[in-house]
Structures are given as C-alpha cells and as structure tokens.
N, C-alpha and C positions, 0 to 999 in steps of 0.2 A: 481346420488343422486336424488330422489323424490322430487317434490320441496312440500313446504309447503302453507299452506294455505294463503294467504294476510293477513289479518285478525288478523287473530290466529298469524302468527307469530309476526306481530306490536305489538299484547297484549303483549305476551313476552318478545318481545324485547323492551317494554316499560317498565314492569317491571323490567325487567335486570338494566335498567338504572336509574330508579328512586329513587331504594336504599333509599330513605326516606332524606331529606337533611337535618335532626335532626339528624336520626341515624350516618351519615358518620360525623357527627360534635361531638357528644358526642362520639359516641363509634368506629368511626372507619369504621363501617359497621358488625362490629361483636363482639356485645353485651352477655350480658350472656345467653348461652341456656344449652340447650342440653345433650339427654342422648342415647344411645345405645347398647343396650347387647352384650359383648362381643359374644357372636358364631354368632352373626348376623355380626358381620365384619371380614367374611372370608378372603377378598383382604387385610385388613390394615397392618394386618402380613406380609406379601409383599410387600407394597407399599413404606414405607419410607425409605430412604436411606442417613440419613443425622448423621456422614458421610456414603461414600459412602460403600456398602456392607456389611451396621448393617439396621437390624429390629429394627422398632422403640423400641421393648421392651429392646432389646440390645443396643442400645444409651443410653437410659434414665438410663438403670441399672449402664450399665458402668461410666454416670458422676460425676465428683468428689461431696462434699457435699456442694460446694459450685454453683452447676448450677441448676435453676429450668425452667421449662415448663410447658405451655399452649397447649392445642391441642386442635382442633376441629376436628369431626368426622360425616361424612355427607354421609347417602347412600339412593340412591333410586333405588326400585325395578321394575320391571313388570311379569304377569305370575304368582305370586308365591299365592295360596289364603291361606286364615287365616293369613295373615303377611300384617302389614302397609306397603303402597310403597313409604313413606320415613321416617327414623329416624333419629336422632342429638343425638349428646350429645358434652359438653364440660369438658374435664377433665384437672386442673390445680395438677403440683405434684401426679398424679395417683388416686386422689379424686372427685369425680364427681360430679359437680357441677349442673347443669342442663339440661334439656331434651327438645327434639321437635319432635313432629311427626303430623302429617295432622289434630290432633285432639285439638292441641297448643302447650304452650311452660309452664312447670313448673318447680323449685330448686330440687333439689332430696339431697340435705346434708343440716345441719345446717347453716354452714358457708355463700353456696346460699341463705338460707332464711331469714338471718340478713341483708346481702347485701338490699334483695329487702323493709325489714321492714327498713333499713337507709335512701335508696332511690327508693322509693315506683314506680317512673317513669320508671325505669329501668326496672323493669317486663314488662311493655305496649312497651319497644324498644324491647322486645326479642320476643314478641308475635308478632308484626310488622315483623320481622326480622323472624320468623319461617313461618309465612304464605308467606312472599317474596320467600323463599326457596322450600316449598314444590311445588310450581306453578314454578320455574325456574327449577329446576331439575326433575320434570315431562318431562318438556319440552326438557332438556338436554337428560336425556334416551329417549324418541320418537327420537332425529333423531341422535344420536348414532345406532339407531337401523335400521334407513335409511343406517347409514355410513356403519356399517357394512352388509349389505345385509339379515338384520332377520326380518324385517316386511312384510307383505303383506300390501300395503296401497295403499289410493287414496288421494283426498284433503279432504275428510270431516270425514273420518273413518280411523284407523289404529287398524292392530289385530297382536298382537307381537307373536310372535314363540318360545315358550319354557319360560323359567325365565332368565330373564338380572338384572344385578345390573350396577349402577354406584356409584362409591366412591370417595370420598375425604378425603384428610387429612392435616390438615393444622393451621399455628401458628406457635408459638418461644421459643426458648430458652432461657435463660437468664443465664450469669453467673455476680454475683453479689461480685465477688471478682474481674475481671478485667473490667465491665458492657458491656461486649461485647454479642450482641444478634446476634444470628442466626435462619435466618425464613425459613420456608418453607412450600409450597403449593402445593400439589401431587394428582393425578387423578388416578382411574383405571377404567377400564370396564371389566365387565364380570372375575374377578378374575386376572386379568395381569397389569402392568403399562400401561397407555393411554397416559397420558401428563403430564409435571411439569412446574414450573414457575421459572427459573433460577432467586436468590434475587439479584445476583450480576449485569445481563445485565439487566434483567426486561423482559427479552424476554421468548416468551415457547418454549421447548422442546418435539418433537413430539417422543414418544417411539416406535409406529409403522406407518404403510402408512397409514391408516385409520386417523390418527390424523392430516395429515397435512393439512384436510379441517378448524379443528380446531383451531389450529397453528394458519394459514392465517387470522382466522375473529378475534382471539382473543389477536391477536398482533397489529390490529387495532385497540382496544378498548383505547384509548389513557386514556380516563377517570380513568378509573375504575384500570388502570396499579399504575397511578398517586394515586389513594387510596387508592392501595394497599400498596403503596413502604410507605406510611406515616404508615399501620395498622404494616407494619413489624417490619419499624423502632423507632416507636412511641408508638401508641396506644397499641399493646401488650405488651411489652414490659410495659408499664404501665398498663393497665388494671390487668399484673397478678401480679403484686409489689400489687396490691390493695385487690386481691385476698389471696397471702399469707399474707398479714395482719388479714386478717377473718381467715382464715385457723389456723394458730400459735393461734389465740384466741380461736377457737373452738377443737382442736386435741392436741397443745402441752399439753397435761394434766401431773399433778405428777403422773402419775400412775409408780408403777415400772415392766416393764416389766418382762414375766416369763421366766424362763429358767430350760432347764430339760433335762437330757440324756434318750435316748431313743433304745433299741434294738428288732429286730426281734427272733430272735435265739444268742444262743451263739455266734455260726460263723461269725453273719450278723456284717457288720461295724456297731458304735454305731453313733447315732444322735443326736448332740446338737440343740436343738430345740428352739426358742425365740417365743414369740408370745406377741403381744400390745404396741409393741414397736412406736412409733414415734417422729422423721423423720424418714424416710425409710433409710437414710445413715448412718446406724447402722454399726459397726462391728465384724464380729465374725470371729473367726479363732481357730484353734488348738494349742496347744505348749509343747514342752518337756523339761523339765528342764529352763523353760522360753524364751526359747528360740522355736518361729513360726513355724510350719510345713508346707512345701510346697510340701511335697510325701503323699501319701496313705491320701490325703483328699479330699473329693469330696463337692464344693461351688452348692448349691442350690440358683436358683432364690427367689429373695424378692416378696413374695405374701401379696396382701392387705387383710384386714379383713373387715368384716360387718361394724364395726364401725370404719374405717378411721385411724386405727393402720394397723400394718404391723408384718409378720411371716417371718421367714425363717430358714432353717439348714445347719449345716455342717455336713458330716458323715467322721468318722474314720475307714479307715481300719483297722482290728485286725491281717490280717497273718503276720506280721513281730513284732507284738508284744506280748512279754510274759506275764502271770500272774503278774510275780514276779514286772514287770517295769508300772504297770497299775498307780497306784501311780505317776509316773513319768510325767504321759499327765493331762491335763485340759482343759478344754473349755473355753474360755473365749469372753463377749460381751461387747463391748463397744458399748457407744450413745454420740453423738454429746451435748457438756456441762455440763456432768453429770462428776462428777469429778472421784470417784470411780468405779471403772470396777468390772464386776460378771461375776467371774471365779468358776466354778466344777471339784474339782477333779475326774478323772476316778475311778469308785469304785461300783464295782457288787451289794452293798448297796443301790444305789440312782440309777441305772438303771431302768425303767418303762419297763414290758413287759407284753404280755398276753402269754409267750411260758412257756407250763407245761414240764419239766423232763417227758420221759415216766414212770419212778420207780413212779414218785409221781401221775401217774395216777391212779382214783379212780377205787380202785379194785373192791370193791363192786358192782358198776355200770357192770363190768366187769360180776361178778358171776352171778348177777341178769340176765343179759340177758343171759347167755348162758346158768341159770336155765327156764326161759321162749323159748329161741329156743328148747329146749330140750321138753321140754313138749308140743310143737306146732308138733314136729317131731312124739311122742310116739301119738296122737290126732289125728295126720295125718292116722300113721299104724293100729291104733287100728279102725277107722273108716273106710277102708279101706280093713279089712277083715268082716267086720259087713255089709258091701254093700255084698261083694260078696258072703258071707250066704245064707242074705235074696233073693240076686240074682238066688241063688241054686237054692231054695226052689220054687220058683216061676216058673223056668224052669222044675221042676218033675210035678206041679200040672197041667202045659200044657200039660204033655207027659200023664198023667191020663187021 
C-alpha cells in the first residue's frame, strides 16, 4: 500500500474525529441531510442485506405496516466528469428528506422544510455534517484506490484509473408495534460489498481481502464504534419517530385515492391500478366470489409519486376466465384506517384502454391513402414515359 502523505493524512484523520461535539450530542453524528438520484446508486441495489439475501427495496416492501425506516445514502466518485464526486441523500419511509453534495446540504420535501423552519440550527448541523463528509470520503476513495491497485500516485499527487465509486448505506428500522430497532451500516466499492458493521458485536466484517486493511484500522476506532452503537440504538431510532411526525402531517392527506382497471388488449391480463395513495402499506388484491385470489395474479412493486403518495398494481390473468364469470372478480384496495374498502367489479365497461378493434379501424383513413399511393404510382409512370420521349428526341437530333 502507498503510504500517504503526513500531512494530508492528520487532516483527515482529524476530521474523521472531530465530528463536531454538538453534532454527536444533538443528532448523533447524523443530522438531517441528503439527497441522491436514484441511477446514481448503482451498488445500493446490492449492498443491503438486512435480512440476509433481501435488497434493501425488498426488505422495506416486505415489512408489515407496522415497521418504518431511516436510511442514509452516501457515494463518492472519482474519474467520472460532469458528475459531483460526492452525493447524500437521506430518505425516511421512501420520502426524501434532504440532500448533500460538495456544493452543501438542503430539504428537498415539505416535511424537511418545516423541520428546519421549527428548528432553524438544525440546517447549520447538516451543513457541518455534509462538508465533514464530502472531505472524509474524498479521502476514503484515494486510498481504497491504493488498496486496490488502481491509482498511479506518489505523496503529493494521485491520478485515479478509470471511475471508482464508494458507497454507503446506513440507518434503522423501527417497528413500532413491538419498538424493536434494527440498524445497519454497509460499504461497497466499485459496485460489490466492501465492508459492514456487525450491530450485534460492533465489530466489521471484511467482504473481501482488500478490506481487511480496513477492518484492522476501523476496529480500532474505539470512539466512533461507541457513537455509533448509541446512533443505532438511540438517536435514529429517535430522530425518525420525529421525522414521521412531519411526515403524517405533511403526506397523510384526505385525499381518496384513485383506482381503475386497466387493459392492453383483450387477451392482456387486466390491471387494477391505485395511485395517491398514502402510507405506502396499502392493500390490494383480487377476489372471487369474495373470496382472495392467489393463482393467475401478478403483485407489482409499490412506486412512489412526485408528491409523496404512492402507485401500485395487481394484474389478473384472463386465460382461465370466462366472459360469463367476469362479474364474479373484483378488485379491491384497502388503506391502513380507512374504514371502507374500494372494490371494482370486473366489467369491459370501466376498463381504460387505447386498443382499437381492427373492424372499428377508420376506413376512411384507409381509402385516402391508398387513393394518394395510387396516384403517386400513376405520377410516377406517367413521368416516366415523358422522360424517355423527350429522352428519344434528343438522341435523333444528335444523330442529325
């Protein structure tokens, strides 16, 4: 490994440590920030595993209505131009709260921006707290990029080799039905797991050989394990109870959400589609004779909207079902507190589609063009022998 500059690295690793001892005292060390565009966090999709062998989107989706979570999401680049080399975001419940990237730290929802107009200081920890980060994880991808054999460097210069990312993902769970939290903190490099922070020993988890330079210094940090093990079991775990309080104030709106059957083609299964809904722990399902279907339905993931509601579908297969029994299905969405359920009967009346019948294709449309191809054809021959006339004629007056 390259060693690093004297210097430069004390900066560092003075920042690493100073964490602000405001910040570690109000917020933990991790205040409200943060935003990040999803396709710019290629690895995240990968990285989390809690439990083990679910994507984070597939944990969250799966938990019952009574769990909520906090996440943080932290990547720095190198290599790549027209892209910041590092971004944040923090999203509570799949809502985005606020953002950080090398240029600072602002709310991006309503609910962040009440927060900060409550308690105005809280902005100035998260701007603290974004410029701590963009200057530590600079520093973390430089010698990630030692560890792994991709820079060419000396002590005063390093020129990186191609694009690196380094990622993080990290925060808790909360279930507020038995108040049991579950945290976790996760690393990747360059698109794969790097390293994780086991909540139970406190120790890390090296995922490849590369990382157990890592491991080594960061099992030493005796500090910083200590502030952690209080952000997991404490501070987050608080901070997002205070979060979904804005949250429920800003998003649980009367709105009634919409719901509507939807088909491609006759044959295509039909789609019960919801959209504005919020919480996201809606349900919807199919039924026959009131009774649930668990054959020929296909569950669509829950997508968020622009405004902090939430979409999703079920579709119905039609090959095992006849005309006569359409009658018989319905769709039906339940929401968490809403005491009456919106159910649609199956019924080629209330289907949305843009698919025309051929018979009901406009004929007209039809005649006209094949009276215009026609006359572009007769336009074609008729000019065609008028060339080669005058073509004639021109050839005898050379031969005179």
């Amino acid at each position: 490994m390259v060693e690093d500059d004297p210097e430069e690295l004390k900066f560092y690793t003075d920042i690493d440590r100073v964490r602000s001892s405001a910040i570690r005292e109000e917020l933990g060390v991790e205040p409200l920030l943060l935003r990040v565009e999803r396709s710019q966090m290629r690895w995240l999709g990968h990285l989390v595993r809690m439990p083990p062998g679910r994507l984070p989107g597939e944990v969250f989706r799966a938990c019952p209505s009574e769990k909520h979570y906090l996440k943080y999401f932290l990547t720095a680049s190198t290599g790549a131009t027209n892209f910041q080399d590092f971004l944040a975001q923090m999203v509570a419940d799949d809502l985005q709260g606020g953002y950080c990237d090398s240029n600072g730290a602002k709310p991006r929802d309503e609910w962040a921006e009440r927060i900060i107009e409550d308690d105005p200081i809280e902005l100035k920890y998260s701007k603290d707290v974004c410029v701590h980060y963009v200057y530590t994880y600079r520093a973390h991808v430089k010698n990630l990029n030692q560890q792994f054999n991709q820079s060419e460097a000396n002590r005063y210069h390093f020129s990186f080799s191609g694009i690196h990312t380094f990622q993080r993902i990290h925060g808790c769970e909360w279930d507020d039905e038995t108040g049991k939290v579950t945290a976790f903190n996760q690393f990747g490099y360059d698109g794969e797991d790097f390293i994780a922070l086991d909540p139970e020993t406190m120790t890390w988890v090296a995922a490849k050989p590369q990382a157990l330079i890592t491991k080594r210094k960061w099992d030493n940090e005796i500090t910083y394990l200590e502030i952690k093990k209080i952000f997991n079991t404490e501070t987050c775990p608080k901070r997002l109870k205070k979060y979904l309080q804005y949250i429920q104030k800003f998003h649980q709106r009367d709105v009634q959400p919409s719901v509507f059957l939807l088909q491609k083609t006759p044959s295509s299964p039909v789609s019960c589609h919801a959209t504005g809904f919020y919480p996201k722990e809606a349900v919807m399902f199919w039924r026959k004779d009131g009774e649930k279907l668990h054959e020929e339905v296909e569950y669509m993931e829950i997508l968020p909207n622009h405004d902090g509601t939430f979409q999703r579908s079920v579709d119905l297969k039609l090959s095992s079902v006849s005309p006569e029994e359409w009658s018989r299905y319905e769709c039906v969405f339940q929401l968490p507190g809403v005491v009456e359920d919106i159910a649609i009967v199956l019924d080629t009346s209330v289907i949305r589609t843009n698919w025309v019948p051929p018979a009901e294709f406009p004929t007209g449309v039809v005649a006209g063009v094949v009276v215009v191809v026609l006359l572009l054809l007769l336009a074609s021959i008729m000019g065609y022998f008028i060339w080669k006339r005058c073509n004639k004629r021109h050839d005898e007056n050379i031969l005179l």
